[in-house]
C-alpha positions in Angstrom: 0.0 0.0 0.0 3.1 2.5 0.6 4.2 1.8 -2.6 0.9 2.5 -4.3 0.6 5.8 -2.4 3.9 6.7 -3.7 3.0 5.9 -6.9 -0.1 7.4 -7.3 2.1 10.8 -5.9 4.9 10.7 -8.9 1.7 10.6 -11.2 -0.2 13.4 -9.7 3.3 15.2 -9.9 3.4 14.4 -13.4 0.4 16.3 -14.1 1.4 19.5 -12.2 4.9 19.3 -13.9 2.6 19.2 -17.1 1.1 21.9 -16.0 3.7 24.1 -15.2 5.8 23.6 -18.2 2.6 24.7 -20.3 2.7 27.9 -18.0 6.8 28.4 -18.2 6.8 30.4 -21.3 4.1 32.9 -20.1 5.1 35.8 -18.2 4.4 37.1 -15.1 2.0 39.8 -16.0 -0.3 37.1 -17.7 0.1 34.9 -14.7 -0.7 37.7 -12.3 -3.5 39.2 -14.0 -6.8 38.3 -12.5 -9.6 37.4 -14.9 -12.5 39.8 -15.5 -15.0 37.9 -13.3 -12.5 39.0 -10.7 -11.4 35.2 -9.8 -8.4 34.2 -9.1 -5.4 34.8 -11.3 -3.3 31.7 -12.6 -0.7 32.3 -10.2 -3.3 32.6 -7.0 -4.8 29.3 -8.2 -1.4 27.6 -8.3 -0.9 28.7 -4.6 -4.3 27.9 -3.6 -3.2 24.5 -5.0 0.1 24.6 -2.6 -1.9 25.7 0.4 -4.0 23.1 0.2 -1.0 20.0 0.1 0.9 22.0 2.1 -2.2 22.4 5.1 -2.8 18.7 4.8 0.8 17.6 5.4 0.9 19.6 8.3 -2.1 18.4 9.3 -0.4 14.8 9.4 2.2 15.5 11.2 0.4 17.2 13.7 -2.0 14.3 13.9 0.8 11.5 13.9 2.7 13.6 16.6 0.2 12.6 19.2 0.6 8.6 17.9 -3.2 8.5 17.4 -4.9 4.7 16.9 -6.4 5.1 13.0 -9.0 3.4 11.5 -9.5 1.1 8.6 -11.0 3.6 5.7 -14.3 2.0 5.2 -17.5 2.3 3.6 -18.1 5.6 4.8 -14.4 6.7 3.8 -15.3 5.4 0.4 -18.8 7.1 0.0 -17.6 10.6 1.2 -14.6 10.0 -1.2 -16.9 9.3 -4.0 -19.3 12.4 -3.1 -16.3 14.8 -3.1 -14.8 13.4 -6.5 -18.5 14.3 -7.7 -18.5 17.4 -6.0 -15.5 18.7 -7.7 -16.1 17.3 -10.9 -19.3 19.6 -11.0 -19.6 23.3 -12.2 -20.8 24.1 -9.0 -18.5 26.6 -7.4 -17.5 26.3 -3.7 -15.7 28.8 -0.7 -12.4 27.5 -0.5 -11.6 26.8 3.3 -9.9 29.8 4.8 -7.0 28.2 5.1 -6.1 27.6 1.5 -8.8 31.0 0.6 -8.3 34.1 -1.1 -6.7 36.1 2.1 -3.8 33.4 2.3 -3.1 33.7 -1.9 -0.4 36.3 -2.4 -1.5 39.4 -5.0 1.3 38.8 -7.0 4.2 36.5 -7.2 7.0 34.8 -9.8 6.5 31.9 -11.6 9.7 30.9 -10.7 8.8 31.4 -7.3 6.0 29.7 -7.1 7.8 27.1 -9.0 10.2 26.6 -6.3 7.8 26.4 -3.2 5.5 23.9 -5.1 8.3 21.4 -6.2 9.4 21.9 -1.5 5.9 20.7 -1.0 5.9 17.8 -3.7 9.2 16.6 -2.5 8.3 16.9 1.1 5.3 14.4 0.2 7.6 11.9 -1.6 9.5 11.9 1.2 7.0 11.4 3.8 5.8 8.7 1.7 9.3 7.2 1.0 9.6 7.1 5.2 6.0 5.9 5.9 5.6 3.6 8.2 4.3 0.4 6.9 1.5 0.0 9.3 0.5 3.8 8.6 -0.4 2.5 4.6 -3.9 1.1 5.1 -5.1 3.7 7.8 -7.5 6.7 7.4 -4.8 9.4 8.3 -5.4 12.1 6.4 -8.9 14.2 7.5 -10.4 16.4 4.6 -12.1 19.7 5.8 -15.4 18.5 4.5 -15.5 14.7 3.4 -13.6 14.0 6.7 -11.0 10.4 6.9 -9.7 8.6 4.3 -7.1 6.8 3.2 -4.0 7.8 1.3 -5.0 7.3 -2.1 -8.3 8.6 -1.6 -6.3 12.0 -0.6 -4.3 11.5 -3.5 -7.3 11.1 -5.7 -8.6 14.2 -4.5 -5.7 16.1 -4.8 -5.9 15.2 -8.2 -9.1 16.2 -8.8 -8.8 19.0 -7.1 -5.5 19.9 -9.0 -7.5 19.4 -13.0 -10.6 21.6 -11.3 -8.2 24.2 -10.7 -5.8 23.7 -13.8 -8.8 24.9 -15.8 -9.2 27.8 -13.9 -5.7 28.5 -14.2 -6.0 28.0 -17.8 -9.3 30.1 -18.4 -7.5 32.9 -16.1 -4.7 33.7 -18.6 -7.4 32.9 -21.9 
């Protein structure tokens, strides 16, 4: 199970290296400008999408500081999973927790920059999952704000969906 959580990582880093290669040539007036709808420029969406990996890793090393006793994802986990993959899937818009929200996105900022602090985050979750403990790989760790537990490549999964919701709205931003 490690090694399928770490696996599942590389690929969702594949996609945001995608991703950020197709951004690379742009400059950073296109990535900064916000859209006319007054969303979220490219650049804010990227670091909305590093707020929220880098939240939930410190979230589970908070949580596995105290040496907690995990469940089993179950049915529930599974469910809740599904609903969130629907969820995000859908053109229905949603408040981004205020954690990862608008007041924690920076106005402006580099590509390059923002380059650099997403590749820390991805590489701090390869190694967390390189290091895993082996009876940590088929427990509900990971707590999303509203779909609650589930397992590791249920948080991957939504991190990925998450991450294609977002690339298009990175993608419309600089259209």
């Amino acid at each position: 199970m490690k090694e399928k959580s770490l696996t599942a990582y590389t690929r969702y880093t594949e996609n945001v290296e995608r991703l950020l290669n197709e951004l690379a040539p742009l400059g950073d007036d296109l990535l900064n400008r916000r859209p006319a709808d007054q969303g979220w420029s490219a650049i804010q969406t990227l670091h909305h999408l590093i707020l929220v990996e880098e939240n939930s890793l410190a979230y589970i090393r908070k949580k596995l500081s105290f040496n907690p006793k995990l469940e089993k994802p179950g049915l529930g986990s599974w469910v809740r999973s599904l609903l969130l993959y629907l969820s995000l899937r859908s053109p229905i818009r949603f408040k981004a927790p205020k954690a990862a929200g608008y007041e924690r996105l920076p106005v402006t900022a580099t590509f390059t920059e923002t380059k650099a602090q997403w590749q820390k985050i991805r590489n701090e979750w390869i190694n967390f999952f390189e290091k895993m403990p082996a009876e940590l790989a088929g427990k509900a760790a990971y707590k999303h704000p509203r779909a609650g537990r589930m397992s590791w490549l249920q948080m991957i999964d939504f991190f990925n969906t998450h991450f294609e919701r977002h690339r298009k709205q990175a993608l419309k931003a600089i259209s």
